[in-house]
GULUMVEX-528130 format. One record per residue (C-alpha): y negated, x, z negated; residue number from 1. Coordinates in pm, whole numbers, padded with zeros to 5 digits. Layout:
REM residues N
c2:Y&c1:X&c3:Z&i:NUM $
...
This chain:
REM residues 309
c2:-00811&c1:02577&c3:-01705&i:1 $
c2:-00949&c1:02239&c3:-01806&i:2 $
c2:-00737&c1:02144&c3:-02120&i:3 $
c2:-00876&c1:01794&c3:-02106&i:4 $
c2:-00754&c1:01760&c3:-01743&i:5 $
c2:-00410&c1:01870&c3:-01928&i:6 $
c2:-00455&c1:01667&c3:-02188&i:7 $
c2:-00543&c1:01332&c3:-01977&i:8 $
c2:-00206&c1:01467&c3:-01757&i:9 $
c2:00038&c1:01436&c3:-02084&i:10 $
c2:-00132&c1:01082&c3:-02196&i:11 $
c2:-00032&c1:00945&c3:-01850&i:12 $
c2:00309&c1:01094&c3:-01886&i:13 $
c2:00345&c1:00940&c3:-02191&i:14 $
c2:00265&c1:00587&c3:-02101&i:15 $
c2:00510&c1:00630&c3:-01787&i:16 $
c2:00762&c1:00725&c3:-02005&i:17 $
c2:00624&c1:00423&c3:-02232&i:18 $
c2:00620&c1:00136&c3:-01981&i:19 $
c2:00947&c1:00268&c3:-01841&i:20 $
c2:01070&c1:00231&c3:-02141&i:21 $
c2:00902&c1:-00089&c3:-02228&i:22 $
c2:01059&c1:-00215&c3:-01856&i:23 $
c2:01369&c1:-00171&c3:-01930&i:24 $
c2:01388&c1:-00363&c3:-02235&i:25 $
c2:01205&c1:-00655&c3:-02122&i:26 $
c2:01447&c1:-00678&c3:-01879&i:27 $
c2:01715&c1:-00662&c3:-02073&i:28 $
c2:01557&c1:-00929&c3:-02303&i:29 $
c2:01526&c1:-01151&c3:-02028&i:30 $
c2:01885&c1:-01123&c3:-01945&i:31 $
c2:01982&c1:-01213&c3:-02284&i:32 $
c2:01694&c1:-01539&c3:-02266&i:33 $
c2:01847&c1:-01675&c3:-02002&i:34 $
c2:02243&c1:-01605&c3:-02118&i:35 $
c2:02079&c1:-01787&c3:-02417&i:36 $
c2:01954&c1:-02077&c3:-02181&i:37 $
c2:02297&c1:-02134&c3:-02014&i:38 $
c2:02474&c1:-02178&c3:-02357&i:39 $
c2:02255&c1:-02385&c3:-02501&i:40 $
c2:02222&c1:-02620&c3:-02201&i:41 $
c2:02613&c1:-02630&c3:-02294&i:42 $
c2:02541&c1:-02682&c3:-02655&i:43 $
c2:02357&c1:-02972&c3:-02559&i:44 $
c2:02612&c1:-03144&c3:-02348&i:45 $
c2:02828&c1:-03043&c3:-02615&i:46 $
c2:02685&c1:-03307&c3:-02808&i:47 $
c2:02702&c1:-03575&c3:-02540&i:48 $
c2:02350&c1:-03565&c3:-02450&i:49 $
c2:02211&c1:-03669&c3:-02183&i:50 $
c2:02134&c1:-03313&c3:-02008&i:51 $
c2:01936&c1:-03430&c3:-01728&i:52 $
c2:01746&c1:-03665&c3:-01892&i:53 $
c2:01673&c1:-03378&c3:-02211&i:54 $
c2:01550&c1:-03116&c3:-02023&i:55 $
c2:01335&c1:-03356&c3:-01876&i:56 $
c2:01182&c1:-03464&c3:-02158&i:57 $
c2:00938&c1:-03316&c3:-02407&i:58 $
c2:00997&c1:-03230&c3:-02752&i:59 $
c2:00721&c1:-03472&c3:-02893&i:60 $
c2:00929&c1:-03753&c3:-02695&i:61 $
c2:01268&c1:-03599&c3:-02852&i:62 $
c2:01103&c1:-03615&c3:-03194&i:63 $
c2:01014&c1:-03980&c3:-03143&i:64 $
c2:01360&c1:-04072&c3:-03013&i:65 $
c2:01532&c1:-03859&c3:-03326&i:66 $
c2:01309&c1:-03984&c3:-03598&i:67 $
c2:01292&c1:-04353&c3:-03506&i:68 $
c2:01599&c1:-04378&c3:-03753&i:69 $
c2:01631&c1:-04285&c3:-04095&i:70 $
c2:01569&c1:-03897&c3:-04146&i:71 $
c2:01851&c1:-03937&c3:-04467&i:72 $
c2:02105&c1:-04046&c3:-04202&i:73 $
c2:02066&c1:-03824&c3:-03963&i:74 $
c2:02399&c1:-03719&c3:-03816&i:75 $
c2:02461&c1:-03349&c3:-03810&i:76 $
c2:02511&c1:-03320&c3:-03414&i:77 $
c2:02238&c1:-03493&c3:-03389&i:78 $
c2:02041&c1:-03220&c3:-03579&i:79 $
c2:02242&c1:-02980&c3:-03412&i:80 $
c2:02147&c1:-03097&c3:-03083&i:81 $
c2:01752&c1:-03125&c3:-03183&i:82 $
c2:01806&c1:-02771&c3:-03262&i:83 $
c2:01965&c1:-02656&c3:-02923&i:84 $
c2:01675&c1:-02832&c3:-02785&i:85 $
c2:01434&c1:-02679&c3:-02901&i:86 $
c2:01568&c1:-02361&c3:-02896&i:87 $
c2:01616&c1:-02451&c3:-02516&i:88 $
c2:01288&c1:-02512&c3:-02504&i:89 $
c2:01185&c1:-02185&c3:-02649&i:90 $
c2:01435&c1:-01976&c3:-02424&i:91 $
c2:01282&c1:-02126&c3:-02146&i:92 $
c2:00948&c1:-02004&c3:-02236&i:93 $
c2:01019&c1:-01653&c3:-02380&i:94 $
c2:01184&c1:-01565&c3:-02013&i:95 $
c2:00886&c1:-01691&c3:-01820&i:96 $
c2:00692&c1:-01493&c3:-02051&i:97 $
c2:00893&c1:-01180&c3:-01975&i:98 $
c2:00886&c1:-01267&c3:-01594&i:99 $
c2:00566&c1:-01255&c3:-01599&i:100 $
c2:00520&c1:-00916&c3:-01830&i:101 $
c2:00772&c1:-00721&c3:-01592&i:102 $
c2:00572&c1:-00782&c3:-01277&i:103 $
c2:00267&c1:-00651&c3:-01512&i:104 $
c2:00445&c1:-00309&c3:-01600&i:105 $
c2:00569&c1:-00285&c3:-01259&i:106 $
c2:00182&c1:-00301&c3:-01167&i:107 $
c2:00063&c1:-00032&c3:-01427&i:108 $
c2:00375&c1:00206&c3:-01346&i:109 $
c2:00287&c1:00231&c3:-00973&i:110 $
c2:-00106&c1:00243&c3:-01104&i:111 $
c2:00009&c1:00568&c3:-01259&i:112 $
c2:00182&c1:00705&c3:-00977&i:113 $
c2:00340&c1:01061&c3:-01055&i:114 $
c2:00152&c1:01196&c3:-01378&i:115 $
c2:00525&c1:01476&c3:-01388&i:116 $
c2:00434&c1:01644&c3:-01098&i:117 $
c2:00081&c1:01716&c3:-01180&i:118 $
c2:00170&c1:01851&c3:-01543&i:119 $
c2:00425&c1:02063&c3:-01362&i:120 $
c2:00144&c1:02200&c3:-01170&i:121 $
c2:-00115&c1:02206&c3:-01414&i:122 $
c2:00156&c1:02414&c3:-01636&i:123 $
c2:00252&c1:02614&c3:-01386&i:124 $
c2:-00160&c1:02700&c3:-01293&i:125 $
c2:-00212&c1:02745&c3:-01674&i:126 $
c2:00098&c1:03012&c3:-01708&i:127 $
c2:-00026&c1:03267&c3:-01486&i:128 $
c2:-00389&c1:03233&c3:-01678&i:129 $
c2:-00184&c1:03344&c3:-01978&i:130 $
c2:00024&c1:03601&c3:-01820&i:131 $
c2:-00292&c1:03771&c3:-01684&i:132 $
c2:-00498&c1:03744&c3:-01952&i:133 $
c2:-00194&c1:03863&c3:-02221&i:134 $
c2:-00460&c1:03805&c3:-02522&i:135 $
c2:-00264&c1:03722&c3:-02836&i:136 $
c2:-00589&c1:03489&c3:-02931&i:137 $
c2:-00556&c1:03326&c3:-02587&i:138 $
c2:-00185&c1:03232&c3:-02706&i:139 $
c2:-00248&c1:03139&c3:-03010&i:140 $
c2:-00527&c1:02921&c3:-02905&i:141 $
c2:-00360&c1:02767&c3:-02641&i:142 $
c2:-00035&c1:02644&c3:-02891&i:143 $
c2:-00315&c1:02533&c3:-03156&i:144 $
c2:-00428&c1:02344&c3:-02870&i:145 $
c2:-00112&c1:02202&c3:-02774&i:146 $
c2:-00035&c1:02107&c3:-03139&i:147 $
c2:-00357&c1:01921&c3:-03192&i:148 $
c2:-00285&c1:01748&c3:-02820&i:149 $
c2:00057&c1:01620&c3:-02997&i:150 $
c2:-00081&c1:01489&c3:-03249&i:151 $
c2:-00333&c1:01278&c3:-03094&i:152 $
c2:-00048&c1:01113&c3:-02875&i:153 $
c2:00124&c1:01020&c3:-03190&i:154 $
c2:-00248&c1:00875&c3:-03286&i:155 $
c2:-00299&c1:00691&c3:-02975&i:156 $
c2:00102&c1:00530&c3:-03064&i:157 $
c2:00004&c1:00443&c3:-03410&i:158 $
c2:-00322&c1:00272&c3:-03306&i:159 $
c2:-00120&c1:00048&c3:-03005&i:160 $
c2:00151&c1:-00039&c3:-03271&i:161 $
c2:-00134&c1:-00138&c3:-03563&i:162 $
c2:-00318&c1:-00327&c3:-03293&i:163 $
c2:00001&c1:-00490&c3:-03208&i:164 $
c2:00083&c1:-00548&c3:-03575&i:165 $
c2:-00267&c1:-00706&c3:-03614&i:166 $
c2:-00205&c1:-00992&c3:-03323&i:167 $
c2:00149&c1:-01050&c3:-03478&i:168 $
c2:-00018&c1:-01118&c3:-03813&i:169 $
c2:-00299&c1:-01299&c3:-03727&i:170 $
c2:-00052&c1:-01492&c3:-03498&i:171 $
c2:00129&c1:-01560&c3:-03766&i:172 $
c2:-00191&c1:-01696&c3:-03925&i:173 $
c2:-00248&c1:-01931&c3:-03721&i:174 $
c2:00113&c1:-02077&c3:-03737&i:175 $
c2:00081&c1:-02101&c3:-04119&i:176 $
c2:-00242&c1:-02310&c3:-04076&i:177 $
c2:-00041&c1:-02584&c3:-03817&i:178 $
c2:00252&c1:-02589&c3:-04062&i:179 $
c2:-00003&c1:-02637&c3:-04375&i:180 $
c2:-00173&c1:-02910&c3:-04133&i:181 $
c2:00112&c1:-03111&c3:-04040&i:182 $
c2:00236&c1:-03077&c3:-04407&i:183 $
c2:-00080&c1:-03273&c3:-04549&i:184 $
c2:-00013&c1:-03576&c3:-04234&i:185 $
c2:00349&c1:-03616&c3:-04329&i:186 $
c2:00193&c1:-03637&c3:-04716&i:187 $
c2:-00013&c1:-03903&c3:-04581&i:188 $
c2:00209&c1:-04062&c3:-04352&i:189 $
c2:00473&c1:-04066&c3:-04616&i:190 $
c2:00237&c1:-04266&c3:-04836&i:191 $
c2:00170&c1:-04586&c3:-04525&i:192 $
c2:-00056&c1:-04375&c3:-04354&i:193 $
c2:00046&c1:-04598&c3:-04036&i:194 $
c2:00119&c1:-04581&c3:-03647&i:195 $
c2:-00198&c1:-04332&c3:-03601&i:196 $
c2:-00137&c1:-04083&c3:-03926&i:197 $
c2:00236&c1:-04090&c3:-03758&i:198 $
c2:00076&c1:-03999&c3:-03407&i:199 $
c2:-00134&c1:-03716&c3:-03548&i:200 $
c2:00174&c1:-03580&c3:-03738&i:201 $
c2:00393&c1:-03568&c3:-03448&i:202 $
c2:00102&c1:-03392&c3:-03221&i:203 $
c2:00072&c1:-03117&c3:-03505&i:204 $
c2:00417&c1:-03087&c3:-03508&i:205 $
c2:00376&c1:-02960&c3:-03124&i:206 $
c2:00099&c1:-02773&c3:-03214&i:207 $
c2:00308&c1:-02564&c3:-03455&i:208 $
c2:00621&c1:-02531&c3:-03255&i:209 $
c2:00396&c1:-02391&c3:-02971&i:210 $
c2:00213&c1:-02172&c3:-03207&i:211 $
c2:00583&c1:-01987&c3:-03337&i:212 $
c2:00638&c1:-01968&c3:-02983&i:213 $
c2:00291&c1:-01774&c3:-02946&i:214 $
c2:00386&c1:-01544&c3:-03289&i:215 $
c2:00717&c1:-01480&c3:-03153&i:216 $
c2:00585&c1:-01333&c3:-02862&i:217 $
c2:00334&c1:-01127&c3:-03066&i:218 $
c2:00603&c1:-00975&c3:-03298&i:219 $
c2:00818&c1:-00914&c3:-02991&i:220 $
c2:00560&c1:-00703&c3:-02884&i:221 $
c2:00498&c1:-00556&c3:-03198&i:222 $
c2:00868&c1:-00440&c3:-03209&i:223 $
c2:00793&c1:-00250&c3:-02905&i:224 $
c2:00507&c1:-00068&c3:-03008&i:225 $
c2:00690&c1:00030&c3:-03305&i:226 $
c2:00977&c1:00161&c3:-03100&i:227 $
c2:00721&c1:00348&c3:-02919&i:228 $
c2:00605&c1:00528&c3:-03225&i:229 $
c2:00927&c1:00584&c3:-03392&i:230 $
c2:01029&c1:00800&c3:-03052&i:231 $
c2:00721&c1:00982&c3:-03030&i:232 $
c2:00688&c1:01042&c3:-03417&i:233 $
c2:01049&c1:01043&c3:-03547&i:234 $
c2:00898&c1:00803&c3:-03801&i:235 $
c2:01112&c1:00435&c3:-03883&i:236 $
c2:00992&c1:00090&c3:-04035&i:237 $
c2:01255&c1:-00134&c3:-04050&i:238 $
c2:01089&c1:-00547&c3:-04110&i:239 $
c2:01383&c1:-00710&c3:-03934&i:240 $
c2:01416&c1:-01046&c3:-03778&i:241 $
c2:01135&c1:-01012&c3:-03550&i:242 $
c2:01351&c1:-01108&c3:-03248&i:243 $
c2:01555&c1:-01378&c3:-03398&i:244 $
c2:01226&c1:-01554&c3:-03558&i:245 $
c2:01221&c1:-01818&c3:-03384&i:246 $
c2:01555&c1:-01885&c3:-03379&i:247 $
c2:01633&c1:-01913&c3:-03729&i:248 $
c2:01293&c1:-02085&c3:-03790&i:249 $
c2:01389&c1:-02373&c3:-03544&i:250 $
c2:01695&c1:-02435&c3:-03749&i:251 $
c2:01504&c1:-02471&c3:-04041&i:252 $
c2:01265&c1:-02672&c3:-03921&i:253 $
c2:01551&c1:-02922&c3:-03800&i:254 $
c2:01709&c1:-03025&c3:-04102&i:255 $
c2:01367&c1:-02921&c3:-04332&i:256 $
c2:01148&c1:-03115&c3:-04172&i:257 $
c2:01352&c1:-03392&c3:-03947&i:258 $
c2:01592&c1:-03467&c3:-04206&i:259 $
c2:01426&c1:-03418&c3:-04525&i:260 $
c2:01059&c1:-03539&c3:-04384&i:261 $
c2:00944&c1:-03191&c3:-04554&i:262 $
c2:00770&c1:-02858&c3:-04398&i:263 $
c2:00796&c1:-02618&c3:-04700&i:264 $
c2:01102&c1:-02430&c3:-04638&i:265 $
c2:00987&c1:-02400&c3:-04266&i:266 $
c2:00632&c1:-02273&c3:-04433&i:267 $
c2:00746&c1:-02022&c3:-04644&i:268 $
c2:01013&c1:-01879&c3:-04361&i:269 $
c2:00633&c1:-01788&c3:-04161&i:270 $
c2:00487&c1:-01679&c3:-04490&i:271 $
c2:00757&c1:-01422&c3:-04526&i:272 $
c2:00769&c1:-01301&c3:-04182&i:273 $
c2:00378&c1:-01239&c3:-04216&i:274 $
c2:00432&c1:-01059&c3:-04557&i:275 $
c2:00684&c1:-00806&c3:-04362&i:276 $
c2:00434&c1:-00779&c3:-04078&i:277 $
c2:00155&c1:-00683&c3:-04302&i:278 $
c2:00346&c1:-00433&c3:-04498&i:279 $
c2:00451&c1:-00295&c3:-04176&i:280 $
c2:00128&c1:-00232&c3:-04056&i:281 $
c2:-00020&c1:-00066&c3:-04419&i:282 $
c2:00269&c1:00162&c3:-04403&i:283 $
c2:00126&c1:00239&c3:-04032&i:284 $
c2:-00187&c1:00290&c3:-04136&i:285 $
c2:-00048&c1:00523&c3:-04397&i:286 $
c2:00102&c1:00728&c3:-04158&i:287 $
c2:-00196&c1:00728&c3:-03946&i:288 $
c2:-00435&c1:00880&c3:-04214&i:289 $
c2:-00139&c1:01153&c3:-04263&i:290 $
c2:-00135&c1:01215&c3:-03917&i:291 $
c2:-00529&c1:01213&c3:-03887&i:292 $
c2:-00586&c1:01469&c3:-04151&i:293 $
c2:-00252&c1:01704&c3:-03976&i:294 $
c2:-00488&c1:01679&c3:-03654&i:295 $
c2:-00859&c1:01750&c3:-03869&i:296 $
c2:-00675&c1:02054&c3:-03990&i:297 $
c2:-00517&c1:02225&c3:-03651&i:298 $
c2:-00878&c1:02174&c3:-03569&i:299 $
c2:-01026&c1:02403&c3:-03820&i:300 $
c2:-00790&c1:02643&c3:-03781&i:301 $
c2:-00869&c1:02661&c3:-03409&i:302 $
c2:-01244&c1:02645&c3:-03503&i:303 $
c2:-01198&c1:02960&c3:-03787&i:304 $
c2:-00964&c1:03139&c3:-03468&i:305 $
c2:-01309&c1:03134&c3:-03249&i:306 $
c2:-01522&c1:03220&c3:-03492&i:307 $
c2:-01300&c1:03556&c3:-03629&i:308 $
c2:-01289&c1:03653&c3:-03300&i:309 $
């Protein structure tokens, strides 16, 4: 029997089991976004807002309308409700993101069609080749084989999760650098920079609200790639608040930056999350090599098997 034909039959069982997996808890997710939505839509009235006339208009506007005051005396439902907003805002996206990435696993699932049946018969093909041949080498080739085949799935996990872990950093990255921009403009802006240092700070204030939105969506994929390999590979990194990002950043941000006229503590909340991130993904790549070298040496003793023969 072909034992790559085997092999290439578990992969595609795996990833069925994967994306099935992966289904289900993006639509769960998406369930919770849009509880999430309804509340906060009631959050906002709950602060006598105008609902129609906020979820028609766009966070830059909201930011005008908000700041036009004094930051100092800011009330706190109004911070409250700038929160809800854009919290709103960033429910609204994170389930048409989802939307969108179920119709995509739906697509590769029925791309993989039934990979179960044809192990069963591949399995079933390969157990009367061992029954007639009745060679102890033949056996204990054939488990050698199907430990080395385990242990490249748990490979192919690690690499999807580091990969993941990668985008969520350098995601992450990129949200520093729009936090660390629109810090130096409200420097300047706090110094008379004028009506067009104000523009520019309010634009790269968009810029890094839609950026977090970007990371979030990275480390929510991250999370399940790490799922993925702690059920294949009984192996568990715990980094934490990868779901609730977002949420807890946007607070921040409110009374940080709207109230205070300051970015840092909104700054350093990314920083850390990218700190967790990248120690997730060294501790991956730790368990990669271990894995690698577990794999190098079920080869060898396959290899010294043949040639003792």
């Amino acid at each position: 029997m072909n034992q790559k034909l085997l092999e290439t039959c578990k992969e595609n069982m795996r990833q069925k089991e994967k994306w099935e997996d992966h289904l289900k808890r993006a639509k769960d997710y998406l369930r919770g976004e849009q509880a999430k939505i309804i509340q906060l839509k009631k959050q906002i009235k709950k602060e006598q807002l105008d609902v129609e006339r906020l979820e028609g208009l766009s966070f830059s506007n909201l930011f005008y309308t908000i700041t036009g005051q004094k930051l100092e005396k800011m009330e706190k439902e109004q911070q409250e409700a700038a929160a809800a907003q854009l919290k709103y805002e960033e429910a609204k996206e994170t389930a048409a993101d989802l939307e969108r990435e179920i119709e995509e696993i739906k697509q590769k699932l029925t791309n993989l069609g039934d990979p179960i049946k044809k192990y069963e018969q591949l399995m079933h093909e390969k157990e009367k080749q061992l029954q007639s041949s009745n060679s102890k080498l033949t056996v204990e080739m054939d488990e050698l084989s199907e430990e080395e085949a385990n242990k490249k799935l748990i490979l192919n996990e690690l690499k999807e999760a580091i990969s993941a872990g990668n985008q969520a950093s350098s995601a992450l990255s990129i949200a520093i650098s729009s936090l660390n921009s629109a810090k130096g403009w409200s420097t300047w802006d706090l110094f008379g920079g004028g009506m067009v240092s104000t523009a520019i700070k309010h634009s790269k204030i968009n810029d890094a609200k839609s950026d977090i939105h970007h990371a979030q969506r990275k480390l929510r994929h991250f999370e399940e790639e790490m799922k993925d390999v702690q059920k294949f590979a009984s192996y568990s990194i715990h980094i934490g608040d990868m779901l609730t990002f977002a949420d807890y950043f946007f607070d921040g941000f409110i009374v940080d930056w709207m109230v205070h006229g300051k970015i840092n503590d909104s700054l350093k909340q990314t920083e850390k999350m990218k700190y967790k991130v990248d120690q997730a993904i060294d501790s991956l790549i730790e368990f990669q090599t271990e894995i690698q070298t577990e794999k190098e040496q079920i080869k060898q003793q396959r290899i010294r098997l043949i040639e003792e023969a």
